[in-house]
C-alpha positions in Angstrom: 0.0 0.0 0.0 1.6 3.4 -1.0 1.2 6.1 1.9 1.7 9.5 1.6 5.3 11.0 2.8 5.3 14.4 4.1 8.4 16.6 5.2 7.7 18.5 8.4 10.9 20.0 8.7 10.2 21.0 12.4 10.1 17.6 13.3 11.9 16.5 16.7 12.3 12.8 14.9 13.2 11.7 11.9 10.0 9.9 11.4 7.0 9.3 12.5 3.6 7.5 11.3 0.4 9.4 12.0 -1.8 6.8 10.0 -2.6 7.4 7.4 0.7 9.5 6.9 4.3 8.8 7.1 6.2 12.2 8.4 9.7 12.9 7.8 12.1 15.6 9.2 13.4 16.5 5.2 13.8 15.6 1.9 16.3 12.9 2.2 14.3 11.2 4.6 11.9 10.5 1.8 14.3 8.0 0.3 15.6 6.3 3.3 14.3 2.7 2.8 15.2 1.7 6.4 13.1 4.5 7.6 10.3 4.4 5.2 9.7 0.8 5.7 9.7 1.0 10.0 7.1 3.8 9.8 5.1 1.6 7.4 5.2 -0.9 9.7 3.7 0.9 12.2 1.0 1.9 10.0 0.6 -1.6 9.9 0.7 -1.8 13.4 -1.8 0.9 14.0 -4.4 -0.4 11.6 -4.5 -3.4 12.8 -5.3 -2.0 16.3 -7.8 0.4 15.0 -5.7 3.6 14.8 -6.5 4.7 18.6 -6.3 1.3 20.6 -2.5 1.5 19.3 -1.5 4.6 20.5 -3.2 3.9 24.3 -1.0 0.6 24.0 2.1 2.6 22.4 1.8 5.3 25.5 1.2 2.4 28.3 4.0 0.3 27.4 6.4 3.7 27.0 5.6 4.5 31.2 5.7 1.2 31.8 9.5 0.7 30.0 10.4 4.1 31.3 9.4 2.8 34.9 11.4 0.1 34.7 14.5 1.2 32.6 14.4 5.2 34.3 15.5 6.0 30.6 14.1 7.6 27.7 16.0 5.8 25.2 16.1 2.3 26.9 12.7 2.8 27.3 11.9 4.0 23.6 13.7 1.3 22.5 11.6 -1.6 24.1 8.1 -0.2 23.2 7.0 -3.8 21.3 5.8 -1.9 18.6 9.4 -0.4 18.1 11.1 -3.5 18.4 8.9 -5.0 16.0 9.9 -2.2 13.4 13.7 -2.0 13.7 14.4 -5.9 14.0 12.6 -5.9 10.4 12.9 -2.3 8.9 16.1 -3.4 6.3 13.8 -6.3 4.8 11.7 -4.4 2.2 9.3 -8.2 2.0 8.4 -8.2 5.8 4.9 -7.0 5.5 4.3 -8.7 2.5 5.1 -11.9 4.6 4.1 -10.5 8.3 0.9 -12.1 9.9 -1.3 -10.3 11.9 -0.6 -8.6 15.5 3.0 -9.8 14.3 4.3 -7.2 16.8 3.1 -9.9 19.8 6.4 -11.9 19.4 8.4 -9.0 20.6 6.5 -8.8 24.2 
């Protein structure tokens, strides 16, 4: 599925995926594979949980990392929906082949 790419050059990230949009900080983003391909899968990600149910879950399990980590970055990192996308960002076929609720595996 082809999603619309938009530069926000104020942008504190260098992406982000506000289904149904992928936002980038600027224009190189745009044709950063890697990048373009984790934000899709969180588009995956958030369909699949009906847009709002993911970012509840997305929040939840952020406290709950930074809680346990007292980190922002360690906790960032272990968000399941960010594992999910950066173990599988570099392989352009893994939502061609990803099952459903995929992101479950990285609890």
């Amino acid at each position: 599925m082809k999603y619309p790419v938009i530069v926000v050059p104020f942008l504190r990230v260098s992406g982000m995926a506000l289904f149904p949009f992928i936002l980038v900080l600027n224009k190189a983003s745009v044709n950063d594979q890697a990048l373009i391909n984790h934000e899709k899968i969180h588009l995956r990600q958030q369909a699949e949980l009906l847009i709002i149910p993911f970012y509840i879950l997305y929040l939840l399990n952020y406290l709950i990392n930074l809680a346990a980590y007292r980190k922002h970055g360690q906790a960032y990192l272990n968000i399941v929906f960010e594992r999910e996308a950066y173990y599988n960002e570099a392989d352009n076929t893994y939502l061609t082949n990803r099952k459903w609720f995929s992101w479950y595996r990285y609890l």
